[in-house]
N, C-alpha and C positions, 0 to 999 in steps of 0.2 A: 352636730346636726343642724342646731337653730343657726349657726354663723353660713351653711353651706347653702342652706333654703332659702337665707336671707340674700345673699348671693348670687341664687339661681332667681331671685325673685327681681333684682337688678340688674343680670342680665336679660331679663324676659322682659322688662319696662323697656329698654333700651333697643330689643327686636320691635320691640312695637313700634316703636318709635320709627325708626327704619320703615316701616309695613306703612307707617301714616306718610313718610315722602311718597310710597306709592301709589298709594290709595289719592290722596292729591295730586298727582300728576294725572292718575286716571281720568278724575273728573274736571279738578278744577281748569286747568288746561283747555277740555271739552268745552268748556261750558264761555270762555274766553275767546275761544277762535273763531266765531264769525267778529268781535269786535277788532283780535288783531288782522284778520285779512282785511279787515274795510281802512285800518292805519296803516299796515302796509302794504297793502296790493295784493295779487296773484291769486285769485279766487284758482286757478287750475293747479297751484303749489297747496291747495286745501289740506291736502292726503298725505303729500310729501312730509309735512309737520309730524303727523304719526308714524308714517312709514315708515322715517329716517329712525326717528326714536326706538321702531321696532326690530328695525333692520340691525344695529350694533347688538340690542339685545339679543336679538334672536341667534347673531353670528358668532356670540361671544359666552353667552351662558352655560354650554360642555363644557369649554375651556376651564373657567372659573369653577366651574363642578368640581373637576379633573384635579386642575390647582389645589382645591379644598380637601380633597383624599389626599393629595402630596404632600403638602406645604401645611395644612391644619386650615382654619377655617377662619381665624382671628387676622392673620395677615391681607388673606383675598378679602375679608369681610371690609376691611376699614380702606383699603385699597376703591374697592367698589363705592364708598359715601363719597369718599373723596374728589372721585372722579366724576360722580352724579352734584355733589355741589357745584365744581367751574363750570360745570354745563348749564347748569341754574342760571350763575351769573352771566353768563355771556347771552344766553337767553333773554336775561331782564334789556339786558343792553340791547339786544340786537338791532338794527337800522335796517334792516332789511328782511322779505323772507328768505332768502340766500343765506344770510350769517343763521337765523334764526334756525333753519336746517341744519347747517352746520354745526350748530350747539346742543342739538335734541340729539344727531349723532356721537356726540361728546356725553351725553346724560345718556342715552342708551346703553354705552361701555359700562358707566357705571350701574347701570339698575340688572347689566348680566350679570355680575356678582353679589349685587342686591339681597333680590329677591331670595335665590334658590338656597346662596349662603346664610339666609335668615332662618329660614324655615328646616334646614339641616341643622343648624344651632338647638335649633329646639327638642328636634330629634334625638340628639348626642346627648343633651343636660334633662331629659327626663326618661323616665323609665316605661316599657311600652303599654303597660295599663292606663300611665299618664297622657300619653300623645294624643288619646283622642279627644281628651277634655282640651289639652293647653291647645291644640290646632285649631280647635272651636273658636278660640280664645282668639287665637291668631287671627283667624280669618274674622271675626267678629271683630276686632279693632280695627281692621284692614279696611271692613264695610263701616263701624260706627265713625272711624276718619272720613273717611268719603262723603259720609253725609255730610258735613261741612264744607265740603270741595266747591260742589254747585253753588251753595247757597255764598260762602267765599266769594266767588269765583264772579257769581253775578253782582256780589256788592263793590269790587274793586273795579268792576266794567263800569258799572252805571254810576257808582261815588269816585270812585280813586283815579286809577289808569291799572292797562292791565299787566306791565310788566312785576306788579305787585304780584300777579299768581306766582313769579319765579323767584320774588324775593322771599315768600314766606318759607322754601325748602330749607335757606340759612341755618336760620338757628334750630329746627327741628335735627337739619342734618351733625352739627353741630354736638346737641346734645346726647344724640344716639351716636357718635361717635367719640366722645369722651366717657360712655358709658361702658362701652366695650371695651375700649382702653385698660380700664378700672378696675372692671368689675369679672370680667371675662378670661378665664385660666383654662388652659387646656393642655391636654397631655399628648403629642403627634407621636404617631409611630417614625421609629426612625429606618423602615425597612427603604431601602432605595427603589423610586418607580421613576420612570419617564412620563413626560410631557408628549403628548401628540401632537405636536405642532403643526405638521403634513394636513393633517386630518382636522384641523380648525381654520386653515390657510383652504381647503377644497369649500369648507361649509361658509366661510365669508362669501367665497366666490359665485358659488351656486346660489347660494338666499339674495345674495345683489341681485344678481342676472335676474331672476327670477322675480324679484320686485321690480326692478325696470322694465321689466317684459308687461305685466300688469299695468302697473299705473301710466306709462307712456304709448301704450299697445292702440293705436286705431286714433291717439291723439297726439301724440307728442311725436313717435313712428310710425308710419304705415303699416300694417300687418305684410304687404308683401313684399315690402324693400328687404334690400342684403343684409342692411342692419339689424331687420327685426330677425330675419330665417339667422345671422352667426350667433346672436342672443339664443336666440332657443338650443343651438347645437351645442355652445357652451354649459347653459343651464343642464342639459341633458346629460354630457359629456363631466359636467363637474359632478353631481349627482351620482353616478356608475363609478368613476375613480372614489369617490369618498366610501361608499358602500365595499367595494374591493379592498378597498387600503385599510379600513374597519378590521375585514375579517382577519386579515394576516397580520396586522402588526399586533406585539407583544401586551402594551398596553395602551387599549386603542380608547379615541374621544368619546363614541359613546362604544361599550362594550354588549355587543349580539347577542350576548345570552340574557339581556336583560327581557328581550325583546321574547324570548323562551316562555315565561313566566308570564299565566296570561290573563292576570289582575294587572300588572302592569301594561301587557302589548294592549290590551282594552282602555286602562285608565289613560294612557299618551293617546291612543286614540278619538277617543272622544275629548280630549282637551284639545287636540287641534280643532274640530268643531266647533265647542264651545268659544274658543280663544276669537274663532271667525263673528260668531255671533255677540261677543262684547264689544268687540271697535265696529261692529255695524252701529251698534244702541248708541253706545258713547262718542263716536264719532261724529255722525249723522243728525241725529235729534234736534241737538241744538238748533244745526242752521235751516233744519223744516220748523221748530218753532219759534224762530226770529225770521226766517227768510220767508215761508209762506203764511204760516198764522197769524205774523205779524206782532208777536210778543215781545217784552223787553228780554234782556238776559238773565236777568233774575227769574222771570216768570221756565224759561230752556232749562236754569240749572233746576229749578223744582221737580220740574220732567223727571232728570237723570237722578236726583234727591232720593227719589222711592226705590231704585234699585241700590240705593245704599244703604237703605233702609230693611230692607227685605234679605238682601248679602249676611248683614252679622247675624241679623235673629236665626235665621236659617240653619248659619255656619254654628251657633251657637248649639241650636235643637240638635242638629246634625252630630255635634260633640257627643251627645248624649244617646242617640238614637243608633248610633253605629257600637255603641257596648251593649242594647238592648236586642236588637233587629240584626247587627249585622252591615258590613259596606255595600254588600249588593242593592236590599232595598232602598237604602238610606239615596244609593249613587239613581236608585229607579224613579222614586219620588220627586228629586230635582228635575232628571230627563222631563218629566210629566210637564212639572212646573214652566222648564223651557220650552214647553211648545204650547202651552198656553199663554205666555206672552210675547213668543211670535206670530200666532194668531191674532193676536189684539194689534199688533205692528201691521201685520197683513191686511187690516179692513181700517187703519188709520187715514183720516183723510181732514184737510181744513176745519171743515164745517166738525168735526168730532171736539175739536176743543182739548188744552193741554193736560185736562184730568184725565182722560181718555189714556194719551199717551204715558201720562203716569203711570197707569196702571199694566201697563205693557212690562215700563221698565220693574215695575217692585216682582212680576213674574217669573221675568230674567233672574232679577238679583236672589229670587228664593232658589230657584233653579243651579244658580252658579256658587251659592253657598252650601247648599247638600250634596250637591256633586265633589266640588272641589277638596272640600273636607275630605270626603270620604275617598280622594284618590290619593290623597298625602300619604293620611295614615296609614292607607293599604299597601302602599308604597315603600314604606320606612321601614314595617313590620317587615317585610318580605326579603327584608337582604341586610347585611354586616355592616360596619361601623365603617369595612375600607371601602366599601360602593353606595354607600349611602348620600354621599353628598354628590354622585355622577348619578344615580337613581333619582333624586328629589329634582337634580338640573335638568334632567332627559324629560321630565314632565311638563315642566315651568320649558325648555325649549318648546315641545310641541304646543304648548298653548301660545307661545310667544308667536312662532312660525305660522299659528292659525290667524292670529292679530296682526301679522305682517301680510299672511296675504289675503285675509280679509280687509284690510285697509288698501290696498292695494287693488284688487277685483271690484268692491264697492267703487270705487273712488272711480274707476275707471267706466266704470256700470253710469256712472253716475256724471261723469262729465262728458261720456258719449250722448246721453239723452237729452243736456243740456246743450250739448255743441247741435244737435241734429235737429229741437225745438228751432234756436236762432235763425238755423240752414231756411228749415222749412217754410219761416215768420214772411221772408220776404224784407227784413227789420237791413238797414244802413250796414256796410262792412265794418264800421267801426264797434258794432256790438261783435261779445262774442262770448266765451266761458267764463271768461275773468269778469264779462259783465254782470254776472249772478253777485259778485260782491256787493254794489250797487242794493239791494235787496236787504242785505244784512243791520243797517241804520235808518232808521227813519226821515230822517232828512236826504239822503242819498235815493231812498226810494219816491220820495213823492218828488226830483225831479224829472222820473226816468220817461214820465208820458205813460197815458194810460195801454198803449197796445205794447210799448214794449215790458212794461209791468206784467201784466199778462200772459206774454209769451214766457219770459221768463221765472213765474211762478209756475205755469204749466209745466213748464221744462224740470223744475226741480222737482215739483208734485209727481212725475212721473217716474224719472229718476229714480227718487225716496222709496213710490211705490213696489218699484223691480227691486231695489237693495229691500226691502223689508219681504219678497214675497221669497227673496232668496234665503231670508234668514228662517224662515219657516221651512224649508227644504233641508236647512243645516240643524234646526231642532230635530226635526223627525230622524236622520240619522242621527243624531246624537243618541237619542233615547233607545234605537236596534242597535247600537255599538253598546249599548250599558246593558244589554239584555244579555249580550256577550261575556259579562265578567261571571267566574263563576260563583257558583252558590257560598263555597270556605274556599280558603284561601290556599294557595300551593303550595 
């Protein structure tokens, strides 16, 4: 028993591990990208950076679920580091934000098998009295990582350079992958299932369309050109075949009846919400507190600092709170949490000052730690060892999917209000969205001239404004979608 514990206690070092390339990518990333858009260009490519990252995850996470019931969990597991490190490096490298896209697309592949196959791990190697504490545990290293992110993140800006944020993935990845290696023994069923491949090949297509439809919508394409109307027909069209080809085939990407069971159809639910409401915080922040506050990078990652702070304690109580109370409440008191720090995002303004916004974020992160916990576990408990790992994916997707196209609707919220400031200004054709970069360094801003400073801090302040009043709208339903789970479990 002590060699098996000891065992399971190295493989759970080595999840972690895993869980902290995430939890760094979260923020540190965040807290980095107004220094890399002002090195390399594209202030309108702002979003694309996450997008792209969320887009492979988002398209590729059933799949690897699916994989993980098939094939066991060890293969897809190391599979997925693997492929989240060259995307690291190609990232460190990048020269451009084009290549730099391109690599976040390469890291997103990997972080679809990341994530969900981490936390199914956990699942499988502890027994279900266990899952709520080790999930705590989970998600509490997830958040106690994070906090280091920012503050990272801001010290490689302002001391180093910033392709150090993708160098530090290395050896973390690295380690938690020769851990699993090791340390990590599993027993597959050898029952013979099929792969869905139709049905991972429709959900690529439809989550593209559908992020390009967003982030390029009214800026990049017209809303009434023929481009944007076969975009929608697509996206619509992809969407209805993938739902169809679900029900009928044998053993389908995600499987309909999970959606039956309605601690889960609630718990996916509200994690698209939520999922929307993290890439607003952690996206956005920063470049309002270096673009209009006028703060360094260090001072942006502190902002983002308190919901990683708020994340573990939370997920930690949360561990503890959900064998007391129950997942209902435990999932109700977060909902709470999260709208009391999109209310503090909703009346943020310059003159508030970066403590202000901290305190937004540590609301969110209590928010997304009581919640999150408590949809795992409810989750895990709810179904067998051969749906278990397409159950914990089908979550981790709808939160991905909400991060996709919350990155994606902000982004675009957000570079219409800046493109329409400049229109309005009267300001030279040579300004225009990508001039918001201009903003992001201090030296860059004090040549910009006092009106167009101006106009273009207006434009973002405003911007900022509508993506925060929107995530106040995404709270409130989150908390009536949690009121939805029921009382005991199904």
């Amino acid at each position: 028993m002590q060699g098996k514990q000891q065992k399971r206690g190295l493989v759970l070092a080595s999840i972690m591990l895993s869980m902290f390339l995430a939890a760094i990518e979260a923020t540190i990333v965040s807290t980095a990208m107004p220094s890399i858009v002002a090195d390399l260009g594209g202030f309108s490519l702002y979003s694309w950076v996450f997008s792209a990252y969320l887009l492979t995850n988002a398209a590729t996470v059933l799949l690897f679920g699916r994989l993980s019931d098939v094939f066991g969990r060890k293969p897809v597991f190391l599979f997925g580091i693997s492929l989240f490190l060259v995307g690291a490096v190609i990232c460190a490298l990048a020269p451009s934000m084009k290549v730099l896209i391109a690599a976040r697309l390469v890291q997103g592949l990997g972080a679809g098998a990341l994530m969900p196959i981490a936390t199914t791990i956990v699942g499988d190697i502890y027994t279900k009295e266990e899952r709520a504490k080790i999930q705590g545990y989970l998600s509490s290293v997830w958040g106690i990582s994070a906090v280091t992110g920012p503050a990272l993140g801001g010290f490689f800006v302002d001391v180093l350079d910033w392709p150090y944020v993708f160098w530090m993935n290395i050896p973390l990845g690295l380690l938690a992958l020769f851990g699993i290696i090791f340390f990590f023994k599993e027993d597959v069923s050898k029952e013979k299932r099929s792969v869905d491949i139709a049905g991972s090949a429709w959900v690529v297509i439809t989550v593209s369309t559908v992020m390009i439809i967003l982030v390029e919508g009214g800026v990049g394409i017209d809303w009434d050109s023929w481009t944007m109307v076969s975009m929608i027909v697509v996206a619509f069209t992809g969407a209805i075949v993938f739902f169809q080809h679900e029900r009928k085939t044998d053993d389908p990407m995600m499987p309909m009846d999970l959606w039956h069971i309605r601690s889960i159809r609630y718990a996916n639910l509200t994690s698209l919400t939520t999922g929307m409401i993290l890439i607003g915080v952690s996206s956005y922040l920063p470049a309002f507190v270096q673009g209009v506050m006028e703060q360094s990078a260090t001072v942006a990652g502190f902002t983002l600092t308190t919901m990683s702070i708020g994340w573990p304690i939370a997920a930690t109580i949360a561990g503890r709170l959900i064998l007391k109370i129950g997942f209902r409440p435990t999932a109700v008191l977060g909902g709470v949490s999260l709208i009391i720090g999109a209310l503090i995002f909703s009346l943020l303004s310059p003159e508030k000052g970066p403590w202000f916004a901290a305190m937004g974020s540590l609301f969110i992160g209590i928010g997304m730690g009581l919640s999150s916990t408590s949809f795992i576990v409810s989750i895990q408990n709810s179904v067998s060892w051969q749906k278990r790992g397409i159950a914990t994916a089908t979550n981790m997707f709808m939160r991905t999917i909400g991060s996709a196209l919350g990155a994606a609707l902000l982004g675009g919220i957000l570079n219409s209000q800046v493109a329409g400031a400049v229109e309005a200004s009267g300001l030279p054709d040579s300004f225009s969205v990508d001039s918001a970069n201009a903003l992001l360094r201090e030296e860059t801003r004090n040549e910009l001239g006092h009106e167009a400073l101006h106009v273009l801090q207006d434009g973002l302040t405003s911007g900022l404004h509508l993506v925060y009043i929107g995530l106040l709208v995404l709270a409130i339903i989150s908390f009536l979608l949690i009121l939805q789970i029921p009382k005991k479990e199904d």
